[in-house]
Structure formats: structure tokens, C-alpha cells
Biopython code that builds the backbone (N, CA, C, O; Angstrom):
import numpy as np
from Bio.PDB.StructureBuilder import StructureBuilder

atoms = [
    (1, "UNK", "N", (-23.771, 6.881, -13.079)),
    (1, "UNK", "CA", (-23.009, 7.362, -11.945)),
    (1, "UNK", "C", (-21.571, 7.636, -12.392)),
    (1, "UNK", "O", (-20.876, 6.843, -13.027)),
    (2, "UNK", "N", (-21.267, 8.676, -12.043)),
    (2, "UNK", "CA", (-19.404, 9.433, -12.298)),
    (2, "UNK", "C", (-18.599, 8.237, -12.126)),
    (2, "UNK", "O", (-19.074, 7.475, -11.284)),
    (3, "UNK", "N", (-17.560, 7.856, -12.652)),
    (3, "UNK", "CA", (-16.798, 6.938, -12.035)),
    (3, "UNK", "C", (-16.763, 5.653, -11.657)),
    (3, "UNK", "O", (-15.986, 5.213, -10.809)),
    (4, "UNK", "N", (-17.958, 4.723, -12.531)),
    (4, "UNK", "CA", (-18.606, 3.683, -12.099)),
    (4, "UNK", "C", (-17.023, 2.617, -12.272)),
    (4, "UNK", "O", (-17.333, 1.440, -12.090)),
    (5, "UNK", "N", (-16.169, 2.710, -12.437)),
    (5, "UNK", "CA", (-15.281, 1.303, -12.270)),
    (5, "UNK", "C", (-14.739, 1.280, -10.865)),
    (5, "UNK", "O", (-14.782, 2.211, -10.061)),
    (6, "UNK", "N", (-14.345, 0.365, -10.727)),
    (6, "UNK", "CA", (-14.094, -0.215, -9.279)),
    (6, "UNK", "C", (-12.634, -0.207, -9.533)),
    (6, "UNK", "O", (-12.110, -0.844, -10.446)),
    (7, "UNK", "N", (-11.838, 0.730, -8.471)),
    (7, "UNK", "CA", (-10.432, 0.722, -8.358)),
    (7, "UNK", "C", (-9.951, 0.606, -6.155)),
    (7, "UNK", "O", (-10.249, 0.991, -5.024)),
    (8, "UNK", "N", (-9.037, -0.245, -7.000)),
    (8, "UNK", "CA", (-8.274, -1.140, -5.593)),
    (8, "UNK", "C", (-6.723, -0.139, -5.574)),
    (8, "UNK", "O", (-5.819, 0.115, -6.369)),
    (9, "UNK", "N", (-7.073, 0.194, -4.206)),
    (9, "UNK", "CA", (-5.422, 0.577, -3.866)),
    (9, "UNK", "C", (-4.989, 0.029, -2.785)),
    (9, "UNK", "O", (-5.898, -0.496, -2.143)),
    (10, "UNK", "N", (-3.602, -0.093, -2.162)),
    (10, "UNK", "CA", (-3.447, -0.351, -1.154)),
    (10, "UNK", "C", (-2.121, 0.102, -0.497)),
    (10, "UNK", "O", (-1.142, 0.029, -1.240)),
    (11, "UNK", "N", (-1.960, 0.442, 0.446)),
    (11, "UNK", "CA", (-1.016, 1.259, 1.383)),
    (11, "UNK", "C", (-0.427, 0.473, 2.638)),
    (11, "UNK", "O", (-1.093, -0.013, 3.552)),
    (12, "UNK", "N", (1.188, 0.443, 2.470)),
    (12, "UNK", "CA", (2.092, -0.310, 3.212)),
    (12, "UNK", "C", (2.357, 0.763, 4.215)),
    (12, "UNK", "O", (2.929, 1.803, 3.888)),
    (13, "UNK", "N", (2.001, 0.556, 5.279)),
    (13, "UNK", "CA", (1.884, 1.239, 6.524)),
    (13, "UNK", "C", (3.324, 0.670, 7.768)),
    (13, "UNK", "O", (3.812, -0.447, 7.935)),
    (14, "UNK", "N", (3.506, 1.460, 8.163)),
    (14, "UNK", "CA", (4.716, 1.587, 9.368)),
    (14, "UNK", "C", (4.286, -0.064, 10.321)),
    (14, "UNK", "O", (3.176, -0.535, 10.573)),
    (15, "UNK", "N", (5.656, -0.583, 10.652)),
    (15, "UNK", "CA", (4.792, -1.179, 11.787)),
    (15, "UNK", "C", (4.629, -0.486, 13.144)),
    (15, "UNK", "O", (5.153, 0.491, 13.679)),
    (16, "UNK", "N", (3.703, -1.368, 13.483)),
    (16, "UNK", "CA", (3.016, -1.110, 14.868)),
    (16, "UNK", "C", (3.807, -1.691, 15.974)),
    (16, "UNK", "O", (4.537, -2.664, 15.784)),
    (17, "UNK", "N", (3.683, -1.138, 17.089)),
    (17, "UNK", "CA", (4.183, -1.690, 18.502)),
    (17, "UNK", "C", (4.732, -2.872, 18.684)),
    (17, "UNK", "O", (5.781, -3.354, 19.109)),
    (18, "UNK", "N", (3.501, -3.274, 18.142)),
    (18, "UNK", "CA", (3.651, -5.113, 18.508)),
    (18, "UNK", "C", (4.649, -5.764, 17.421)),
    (18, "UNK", "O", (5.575, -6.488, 17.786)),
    (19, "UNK", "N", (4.412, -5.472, 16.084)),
    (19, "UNK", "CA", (5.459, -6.284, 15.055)),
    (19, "UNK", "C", (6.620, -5.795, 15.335)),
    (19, "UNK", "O", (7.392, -6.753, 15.373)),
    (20, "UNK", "N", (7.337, -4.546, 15.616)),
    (20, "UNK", "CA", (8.344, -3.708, 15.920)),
    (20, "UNK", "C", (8.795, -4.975, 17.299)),
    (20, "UNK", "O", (9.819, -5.659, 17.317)),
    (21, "UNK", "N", (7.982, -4.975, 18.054)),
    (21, "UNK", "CA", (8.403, -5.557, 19.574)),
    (21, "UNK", "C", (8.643, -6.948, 19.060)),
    (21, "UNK", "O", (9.426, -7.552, 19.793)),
    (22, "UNK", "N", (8.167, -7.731, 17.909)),
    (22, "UNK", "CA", (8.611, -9.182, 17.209)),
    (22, "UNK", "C", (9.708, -9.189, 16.579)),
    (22, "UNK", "O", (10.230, -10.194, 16.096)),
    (23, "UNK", "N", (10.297, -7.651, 16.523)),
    (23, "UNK", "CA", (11.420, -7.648, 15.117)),
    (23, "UNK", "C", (10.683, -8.378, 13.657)),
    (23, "UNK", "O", (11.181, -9.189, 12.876)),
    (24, "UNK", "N", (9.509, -7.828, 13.651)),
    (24, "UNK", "CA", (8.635, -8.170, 12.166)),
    (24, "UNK", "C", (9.532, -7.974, 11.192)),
    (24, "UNK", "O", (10.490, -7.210, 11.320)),
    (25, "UNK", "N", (9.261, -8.714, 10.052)),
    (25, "UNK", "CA", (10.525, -8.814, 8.697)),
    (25, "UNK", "C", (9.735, -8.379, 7.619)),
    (25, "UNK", "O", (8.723, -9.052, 7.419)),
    (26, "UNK", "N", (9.958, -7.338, 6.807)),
    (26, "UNK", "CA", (9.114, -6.308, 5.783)),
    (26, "UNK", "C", (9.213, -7.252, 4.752)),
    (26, "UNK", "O", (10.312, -7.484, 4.249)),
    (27, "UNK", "N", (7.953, -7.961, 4.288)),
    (27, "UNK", "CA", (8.049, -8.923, 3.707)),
    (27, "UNK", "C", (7.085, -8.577, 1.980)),
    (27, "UNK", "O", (6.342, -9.329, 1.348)),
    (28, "UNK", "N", (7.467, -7.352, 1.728)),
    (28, "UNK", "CA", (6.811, -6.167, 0.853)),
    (28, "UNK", "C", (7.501, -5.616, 0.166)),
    (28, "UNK", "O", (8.381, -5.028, 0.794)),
    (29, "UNK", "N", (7.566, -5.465, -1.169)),
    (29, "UNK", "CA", (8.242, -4.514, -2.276)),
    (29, "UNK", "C", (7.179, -3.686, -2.641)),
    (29, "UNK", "O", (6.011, -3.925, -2.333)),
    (30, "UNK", "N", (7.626, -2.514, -3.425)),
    (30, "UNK", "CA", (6.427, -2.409, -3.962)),
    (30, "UNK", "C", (7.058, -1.362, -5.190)),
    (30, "UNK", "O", (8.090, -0.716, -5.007)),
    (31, "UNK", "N", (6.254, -1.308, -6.478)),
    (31, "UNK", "CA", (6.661, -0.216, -7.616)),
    (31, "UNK", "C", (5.303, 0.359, -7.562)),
    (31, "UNK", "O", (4.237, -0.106, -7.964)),
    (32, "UNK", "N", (5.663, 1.810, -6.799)),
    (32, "UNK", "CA", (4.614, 2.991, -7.154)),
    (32, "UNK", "C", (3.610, 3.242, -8.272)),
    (32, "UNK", "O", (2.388, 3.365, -8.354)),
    (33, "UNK", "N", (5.072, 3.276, -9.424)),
    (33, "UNK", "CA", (4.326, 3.777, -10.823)),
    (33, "UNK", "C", (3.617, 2.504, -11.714)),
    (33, "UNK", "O", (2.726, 2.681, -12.544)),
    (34, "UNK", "N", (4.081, 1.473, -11.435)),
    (34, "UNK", "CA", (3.103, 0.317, -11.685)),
    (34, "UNK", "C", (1.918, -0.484, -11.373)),
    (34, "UNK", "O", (1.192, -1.236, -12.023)),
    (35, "UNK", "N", (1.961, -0.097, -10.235)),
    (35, "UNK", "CA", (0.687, -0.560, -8.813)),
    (35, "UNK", "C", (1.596, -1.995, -8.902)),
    (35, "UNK", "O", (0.693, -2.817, -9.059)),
    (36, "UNK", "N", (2.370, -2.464, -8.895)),
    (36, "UNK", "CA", (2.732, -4.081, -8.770)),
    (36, "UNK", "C", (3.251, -3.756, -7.066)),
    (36, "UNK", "O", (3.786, -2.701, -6.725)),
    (37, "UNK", "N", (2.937, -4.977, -6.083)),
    (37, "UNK", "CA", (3.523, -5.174, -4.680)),
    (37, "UNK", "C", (3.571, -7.164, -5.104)),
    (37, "UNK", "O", (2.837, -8.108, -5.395)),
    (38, "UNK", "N", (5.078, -6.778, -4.841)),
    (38, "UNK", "CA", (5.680, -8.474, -4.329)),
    (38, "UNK", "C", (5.744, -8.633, -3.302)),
    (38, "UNK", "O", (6.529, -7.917, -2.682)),
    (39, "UNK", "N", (5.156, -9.398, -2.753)),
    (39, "UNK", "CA", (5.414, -10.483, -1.116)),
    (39, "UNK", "C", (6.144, -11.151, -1.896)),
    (39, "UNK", "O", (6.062, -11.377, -3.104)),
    (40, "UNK", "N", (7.446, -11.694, -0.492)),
    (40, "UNK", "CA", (7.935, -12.768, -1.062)),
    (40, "UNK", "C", (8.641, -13.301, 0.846)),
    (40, "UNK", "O", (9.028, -12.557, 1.748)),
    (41, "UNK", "N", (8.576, -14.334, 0.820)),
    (41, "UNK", "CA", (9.236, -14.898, 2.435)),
    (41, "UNK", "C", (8.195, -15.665, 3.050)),
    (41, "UNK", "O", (7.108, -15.788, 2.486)),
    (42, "UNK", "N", (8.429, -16.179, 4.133)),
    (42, "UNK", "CA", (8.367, -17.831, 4.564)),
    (42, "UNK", "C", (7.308, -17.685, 6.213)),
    (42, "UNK", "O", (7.681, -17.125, 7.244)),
    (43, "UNK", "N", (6.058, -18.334, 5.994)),
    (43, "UNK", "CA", (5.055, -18.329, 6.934)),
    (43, "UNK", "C", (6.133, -18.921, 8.354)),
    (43, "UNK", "O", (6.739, -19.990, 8.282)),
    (44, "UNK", "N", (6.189, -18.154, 9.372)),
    (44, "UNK", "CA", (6.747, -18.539, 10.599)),
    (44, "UNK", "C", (6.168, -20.629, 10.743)),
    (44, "UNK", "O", (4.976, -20.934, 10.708)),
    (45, "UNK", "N", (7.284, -21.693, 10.888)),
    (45, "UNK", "CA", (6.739, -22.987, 10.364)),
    (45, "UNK", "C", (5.967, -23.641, 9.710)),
    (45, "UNK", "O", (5.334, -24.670, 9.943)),
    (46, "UNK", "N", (6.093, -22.638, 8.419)),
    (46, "UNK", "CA", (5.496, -22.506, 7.610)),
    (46, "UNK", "C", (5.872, -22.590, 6.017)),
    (46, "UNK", "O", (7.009, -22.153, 5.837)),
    (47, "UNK", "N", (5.464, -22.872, 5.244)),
    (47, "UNK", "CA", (5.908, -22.537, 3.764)),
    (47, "UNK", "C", (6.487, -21.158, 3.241)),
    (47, "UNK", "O", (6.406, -20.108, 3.878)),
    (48, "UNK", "N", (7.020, -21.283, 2.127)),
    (48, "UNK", "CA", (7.716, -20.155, 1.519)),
    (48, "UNK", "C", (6.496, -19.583, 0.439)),
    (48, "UNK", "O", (5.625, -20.349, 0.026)),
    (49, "UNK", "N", (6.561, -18.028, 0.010)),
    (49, "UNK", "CA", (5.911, -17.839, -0.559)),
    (49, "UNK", "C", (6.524, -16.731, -1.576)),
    (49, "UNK", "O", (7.709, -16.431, -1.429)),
    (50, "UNK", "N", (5.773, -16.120, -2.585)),
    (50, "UNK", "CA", (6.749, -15.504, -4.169)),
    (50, "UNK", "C", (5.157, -14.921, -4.461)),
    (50, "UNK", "O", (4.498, -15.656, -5.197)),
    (51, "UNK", "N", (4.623, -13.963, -4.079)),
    (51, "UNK", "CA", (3.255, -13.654, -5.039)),
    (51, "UNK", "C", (3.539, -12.142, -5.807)),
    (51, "UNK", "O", (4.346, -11.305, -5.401)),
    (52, "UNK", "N", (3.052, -12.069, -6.485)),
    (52, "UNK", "CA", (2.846, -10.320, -7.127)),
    (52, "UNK", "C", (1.514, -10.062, -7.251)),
    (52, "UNK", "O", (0.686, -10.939, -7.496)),
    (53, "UNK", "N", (1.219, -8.719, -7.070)),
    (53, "UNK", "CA", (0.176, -8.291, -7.199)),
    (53, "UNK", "C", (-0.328, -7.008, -7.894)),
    (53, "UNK", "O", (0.474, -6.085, -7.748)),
    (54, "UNK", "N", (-1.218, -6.746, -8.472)),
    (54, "UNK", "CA", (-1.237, -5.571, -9.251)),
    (54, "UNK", "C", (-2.844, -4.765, -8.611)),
    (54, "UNK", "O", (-3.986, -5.189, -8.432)),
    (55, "UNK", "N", (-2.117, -3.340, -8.405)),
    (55, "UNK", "CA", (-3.571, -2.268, -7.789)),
    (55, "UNK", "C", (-3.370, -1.045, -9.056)),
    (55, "UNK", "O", (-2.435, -0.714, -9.786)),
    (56, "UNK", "N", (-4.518, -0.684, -8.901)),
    (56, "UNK", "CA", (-4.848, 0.675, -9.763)),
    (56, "UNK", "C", (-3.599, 1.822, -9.049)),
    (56, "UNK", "O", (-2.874, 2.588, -9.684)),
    (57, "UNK", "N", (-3.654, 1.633, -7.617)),
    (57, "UNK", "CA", (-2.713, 2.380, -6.856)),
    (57, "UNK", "C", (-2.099, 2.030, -5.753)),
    (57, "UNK", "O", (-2.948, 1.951, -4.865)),
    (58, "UNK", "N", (-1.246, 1.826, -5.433)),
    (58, "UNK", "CA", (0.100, 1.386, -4.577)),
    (58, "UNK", "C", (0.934, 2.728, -3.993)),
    (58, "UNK", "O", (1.825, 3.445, -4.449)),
    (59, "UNK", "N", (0.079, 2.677, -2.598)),
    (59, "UNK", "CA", (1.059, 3.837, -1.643)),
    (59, "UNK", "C", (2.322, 3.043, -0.869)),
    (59, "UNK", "O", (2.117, 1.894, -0.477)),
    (60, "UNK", "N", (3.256, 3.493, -0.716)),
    (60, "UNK", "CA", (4.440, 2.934, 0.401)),
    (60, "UNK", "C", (4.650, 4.310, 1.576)),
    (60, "UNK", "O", (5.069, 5.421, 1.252)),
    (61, "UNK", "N", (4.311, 3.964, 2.745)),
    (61, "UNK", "CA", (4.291, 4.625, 3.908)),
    (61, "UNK", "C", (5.228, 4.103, 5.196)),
    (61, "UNK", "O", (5.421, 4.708, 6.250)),
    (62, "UNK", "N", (5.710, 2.902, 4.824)),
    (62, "UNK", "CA", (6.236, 2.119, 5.870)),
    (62, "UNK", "C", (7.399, 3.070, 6.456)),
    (62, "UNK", "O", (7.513, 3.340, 7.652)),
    (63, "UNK", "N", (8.064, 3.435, 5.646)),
    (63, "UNK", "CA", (9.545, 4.088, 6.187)),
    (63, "UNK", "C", (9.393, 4.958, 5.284)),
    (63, "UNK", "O", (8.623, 4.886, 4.326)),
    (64, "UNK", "N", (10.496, 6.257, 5.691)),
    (64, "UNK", "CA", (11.434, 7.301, 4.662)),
    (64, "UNK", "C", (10.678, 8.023, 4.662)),
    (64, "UNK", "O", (10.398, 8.456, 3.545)),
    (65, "UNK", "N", (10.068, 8.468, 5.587)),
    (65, "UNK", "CA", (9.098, 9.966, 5.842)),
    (65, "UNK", "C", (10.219, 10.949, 5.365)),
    (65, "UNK", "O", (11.374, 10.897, 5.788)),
    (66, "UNK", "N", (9.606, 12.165, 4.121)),
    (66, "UNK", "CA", (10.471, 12.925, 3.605)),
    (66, "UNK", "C", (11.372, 12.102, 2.219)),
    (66, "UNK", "O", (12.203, 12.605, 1.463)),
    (67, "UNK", "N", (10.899, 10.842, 2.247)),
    (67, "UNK", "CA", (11.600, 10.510, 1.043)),
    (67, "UNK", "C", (10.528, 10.623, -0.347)),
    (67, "UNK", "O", (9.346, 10.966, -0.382)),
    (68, "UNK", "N", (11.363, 10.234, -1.343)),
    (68, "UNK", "CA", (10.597, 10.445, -2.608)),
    (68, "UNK", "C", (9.225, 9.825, -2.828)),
    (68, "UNK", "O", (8.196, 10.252, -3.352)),
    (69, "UNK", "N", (9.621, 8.452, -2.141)),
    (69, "UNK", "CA", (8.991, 7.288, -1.903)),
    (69, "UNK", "C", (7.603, 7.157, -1.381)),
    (69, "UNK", "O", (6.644, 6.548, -1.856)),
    (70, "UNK", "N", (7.754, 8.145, 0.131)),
    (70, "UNK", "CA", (7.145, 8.046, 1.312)),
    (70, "UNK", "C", (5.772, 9.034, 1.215)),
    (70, "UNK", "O", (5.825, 10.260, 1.312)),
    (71, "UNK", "N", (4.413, 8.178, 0.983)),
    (71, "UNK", "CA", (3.031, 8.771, 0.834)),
    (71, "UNK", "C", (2.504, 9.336, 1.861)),
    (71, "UNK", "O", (2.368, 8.834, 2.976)),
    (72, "UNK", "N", (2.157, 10.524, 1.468)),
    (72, "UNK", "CA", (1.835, 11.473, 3.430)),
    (72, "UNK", "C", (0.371, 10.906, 3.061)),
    (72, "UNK", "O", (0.024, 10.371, 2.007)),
    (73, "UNK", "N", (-0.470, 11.196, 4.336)),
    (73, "UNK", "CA", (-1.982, 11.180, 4.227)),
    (73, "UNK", "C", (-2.350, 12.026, 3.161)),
    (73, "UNK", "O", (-3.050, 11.384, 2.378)),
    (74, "UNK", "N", (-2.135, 13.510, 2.689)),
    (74, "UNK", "CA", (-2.541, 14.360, 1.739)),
    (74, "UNK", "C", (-2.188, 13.918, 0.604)),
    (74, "UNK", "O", (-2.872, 13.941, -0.419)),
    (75, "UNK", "N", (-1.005, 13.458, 0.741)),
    (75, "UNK", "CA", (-0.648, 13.342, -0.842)),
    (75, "UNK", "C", (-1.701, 12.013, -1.031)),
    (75, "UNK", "O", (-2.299, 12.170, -2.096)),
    (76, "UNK", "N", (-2.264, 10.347, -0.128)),
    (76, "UNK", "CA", (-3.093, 9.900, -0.724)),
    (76, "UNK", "C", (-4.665, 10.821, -0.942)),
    (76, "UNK", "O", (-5.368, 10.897, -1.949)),
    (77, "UNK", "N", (-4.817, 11.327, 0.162)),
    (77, "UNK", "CA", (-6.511, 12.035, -0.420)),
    (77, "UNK", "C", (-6.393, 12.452, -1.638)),
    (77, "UNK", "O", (-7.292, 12.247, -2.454)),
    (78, "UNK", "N", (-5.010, 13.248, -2.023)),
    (78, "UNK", "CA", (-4.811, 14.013, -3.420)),
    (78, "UNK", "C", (-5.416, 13.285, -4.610)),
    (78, "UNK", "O", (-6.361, 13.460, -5.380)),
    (79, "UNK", "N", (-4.201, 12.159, -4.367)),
    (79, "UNK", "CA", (-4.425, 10.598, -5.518)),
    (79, "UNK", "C", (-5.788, 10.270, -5.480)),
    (79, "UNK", "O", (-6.309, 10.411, -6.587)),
    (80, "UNK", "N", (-6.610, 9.853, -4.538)),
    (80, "UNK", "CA", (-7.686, 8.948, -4.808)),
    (80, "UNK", "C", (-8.956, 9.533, -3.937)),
    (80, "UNK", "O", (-10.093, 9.335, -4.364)),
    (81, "UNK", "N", (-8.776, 10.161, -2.874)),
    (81, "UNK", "CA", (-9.900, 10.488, -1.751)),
    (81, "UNK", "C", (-10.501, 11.602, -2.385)),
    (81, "UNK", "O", (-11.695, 11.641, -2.088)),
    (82, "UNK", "N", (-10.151, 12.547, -3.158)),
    (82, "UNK", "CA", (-10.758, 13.633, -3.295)),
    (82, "UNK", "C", (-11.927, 13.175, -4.778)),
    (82, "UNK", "O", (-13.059, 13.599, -5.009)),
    (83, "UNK", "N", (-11.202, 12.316, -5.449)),
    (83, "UNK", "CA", (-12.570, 11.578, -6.657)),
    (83, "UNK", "C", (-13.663, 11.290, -6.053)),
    (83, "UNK", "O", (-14.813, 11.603, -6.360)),
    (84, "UNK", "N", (-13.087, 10.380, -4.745)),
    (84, "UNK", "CA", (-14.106, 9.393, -4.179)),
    (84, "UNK", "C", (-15.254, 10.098, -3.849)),
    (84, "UNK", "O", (-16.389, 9.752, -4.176)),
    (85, "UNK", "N", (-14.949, 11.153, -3.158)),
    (85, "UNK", "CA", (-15.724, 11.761, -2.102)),
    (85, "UNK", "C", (-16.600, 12.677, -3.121)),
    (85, "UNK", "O", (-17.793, 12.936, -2.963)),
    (86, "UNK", "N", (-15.685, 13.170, -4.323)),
    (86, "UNK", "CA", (-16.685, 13.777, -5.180)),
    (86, "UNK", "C", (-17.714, 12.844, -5.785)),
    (86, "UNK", "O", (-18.918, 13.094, -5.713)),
    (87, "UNK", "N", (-17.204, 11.715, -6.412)),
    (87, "UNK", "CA", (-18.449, 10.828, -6.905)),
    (87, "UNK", "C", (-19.606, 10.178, -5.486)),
    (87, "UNK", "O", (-20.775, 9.931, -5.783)),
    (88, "UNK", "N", (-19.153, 9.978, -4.126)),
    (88, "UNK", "CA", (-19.983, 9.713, -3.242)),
    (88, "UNK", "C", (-21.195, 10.993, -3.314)),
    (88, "UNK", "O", (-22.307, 10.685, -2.885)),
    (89, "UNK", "N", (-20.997, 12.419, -3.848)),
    (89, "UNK", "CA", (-21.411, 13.269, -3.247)),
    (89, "UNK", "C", (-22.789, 13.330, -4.814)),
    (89, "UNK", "O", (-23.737, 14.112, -4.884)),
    (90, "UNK", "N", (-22.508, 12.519, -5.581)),
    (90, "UNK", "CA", (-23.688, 13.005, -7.130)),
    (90, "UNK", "C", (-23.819, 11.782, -7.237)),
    (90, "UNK", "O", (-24.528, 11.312, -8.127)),
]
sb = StructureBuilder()
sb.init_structure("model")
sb.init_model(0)
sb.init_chain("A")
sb.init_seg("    ")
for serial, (resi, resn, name, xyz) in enumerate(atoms, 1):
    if name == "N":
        sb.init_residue(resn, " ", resi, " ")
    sb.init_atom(name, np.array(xyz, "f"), 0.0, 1.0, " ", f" {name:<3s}", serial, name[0])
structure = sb.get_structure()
């Protein structure tokens, strides 16, 4: 089968209604060209936390629509949806 390795991406998305209405705290870095995303900050009465993480691909969508930064829907199908869908299809 085309493409048999298993690749992980993941995409930091805008908040929603509800975290916006909490004043949610962006508790997310992330380096594009590395796939690395750091969490780092403190479970509401809760512990502190410091993790890194590494993906094949790392979108940032949260903010800066029009920035360098900022992953439209096309530009991810570009990156990764259009493989997928070709190897789903043979």
C-alpha cells in the first residue's frame, strides 16, 4: 500500500465561544518547520506543567489570519489531505 507509515499532525485552532467567554489562556507554542508544540502552564487547582511534543506536521490556526504563520484550510489539504485521499483511493 502507497504510503504505509503512519504520520500525526495536529492543528491549533481559534478559540471557541465558550473558552473566549472564560478568557481561556493559549497555553501552546508551536515551531511549524519542526513539528515541535510546547504546552507549558498550570491545571486550573491544579499542577504546573512543561511538555514538548513532536508531529510529522504542526498547523497554527489560532490567530493571525493573513499572517505568515496562519494555516488556511487549503493550505492544510495542500500539506497532507491531498496524499491521504490519494493513498485512501489505491
Amino acid at each position: 500500500m502507497p504510503g504505509d507509515a503512519i504520520k500525526v499532525a495536529v492543528r491549533v485552532r481559534p478559540f471557541n465561544k465558550r473558552e473566549k467567554k472564560r478568557n481561556a489562556h493559549l497555553a501552546i507554542t508551536m515551531d511549524a518547520e519542526s513539528g515541535m508544540v510546547h504546552a507549558k502552564g498550570k491545571v486550573p487547582g491544579g499542577d504546573a506543567y512543561d511538555k514538548k511534543y513532536h508531529f510529522d506536521n504542526a498547523f497554527w490556526s489560532h490567530d493571525g489570519f493573513g499572517t505568515p504563520k496562519f494555516v488556511t484550510q487549503t493550505n492544510l489539504f495542500t500539506t497532507i489531505g491531498e496524499s491521504l485521499l490519494k493513498d485512501a483511493w489505491e
